[in-house]
C-alpha positions as CSV (number, residue, x, y, z in Angstrom):
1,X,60.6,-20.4,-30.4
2,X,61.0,-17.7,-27.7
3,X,64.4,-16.5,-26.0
4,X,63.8,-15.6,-22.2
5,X,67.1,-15.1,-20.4
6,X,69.2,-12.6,-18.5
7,X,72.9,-12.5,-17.7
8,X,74.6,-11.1,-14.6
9,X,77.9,-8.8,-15.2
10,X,81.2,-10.1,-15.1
11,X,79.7,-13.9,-16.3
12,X,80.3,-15.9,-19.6
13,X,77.5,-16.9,-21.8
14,X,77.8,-20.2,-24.2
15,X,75.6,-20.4,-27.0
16,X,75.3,-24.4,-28.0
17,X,73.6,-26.0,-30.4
18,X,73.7,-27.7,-33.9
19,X,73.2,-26.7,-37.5
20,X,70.5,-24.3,-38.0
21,X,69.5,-23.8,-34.9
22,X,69.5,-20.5,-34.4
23,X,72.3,-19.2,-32.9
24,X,74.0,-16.6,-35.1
25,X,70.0,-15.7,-35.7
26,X,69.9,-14.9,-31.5
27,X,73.2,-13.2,-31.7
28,X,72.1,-11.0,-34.9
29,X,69.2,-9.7,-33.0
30,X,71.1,-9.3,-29.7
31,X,73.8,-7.3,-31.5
32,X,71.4,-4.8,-33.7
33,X,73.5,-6.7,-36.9
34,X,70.0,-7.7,-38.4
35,X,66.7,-5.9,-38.9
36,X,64.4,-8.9,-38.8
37,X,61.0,-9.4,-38.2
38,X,60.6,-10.2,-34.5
39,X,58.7,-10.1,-31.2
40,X,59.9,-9.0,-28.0
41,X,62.1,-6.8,-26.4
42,X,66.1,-6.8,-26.1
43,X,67.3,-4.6,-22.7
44,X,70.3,-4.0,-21.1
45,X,69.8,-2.9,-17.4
46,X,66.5,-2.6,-17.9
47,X,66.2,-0.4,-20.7
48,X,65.6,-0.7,-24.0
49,X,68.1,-1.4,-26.7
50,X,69.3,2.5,-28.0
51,X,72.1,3.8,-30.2
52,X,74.4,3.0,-27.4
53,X,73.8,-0.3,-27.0
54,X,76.7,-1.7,-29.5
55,X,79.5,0.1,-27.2
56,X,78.2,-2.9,-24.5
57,X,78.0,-5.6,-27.1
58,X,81.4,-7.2,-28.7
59,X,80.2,-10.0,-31.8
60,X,82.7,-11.0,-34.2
61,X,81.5,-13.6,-36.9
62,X,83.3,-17.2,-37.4
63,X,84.4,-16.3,-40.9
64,X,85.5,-12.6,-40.5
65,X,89.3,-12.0,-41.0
């Protein structure tokens, strides 16, 4: 399956879905947390994901305390 999708600043972004779909998957690869096999390109303004893409990106898991 293939994520196309760009968000404006200063908007809110819901992730939705049931089970296994995907979702902490999306947000792993989004947030540089996982090194999995993928295809495609993650950006911010344009640009290429770099070291200083995690001071942009905010992802705190369900179960962490």
């Amino acid at each position: 399956q293939m994520f196309d999708g760009s968000h404006l600043a200063g908007t809110v972004t819901a992730i939705l879905g049931p089970s296994g779909a995907g979702k902490s998957s999306l947000l792993d690869l989004i947030s540089g947390r996982t090194i999995a096999k993928h295809q495609g390109t993650v950006t911010l303004n344009g640009k290429p994901r770099d070291k200083s893409f995690k001071t942009y990106i905010g992802y705190v898991t369900q179960d962490e305390r």
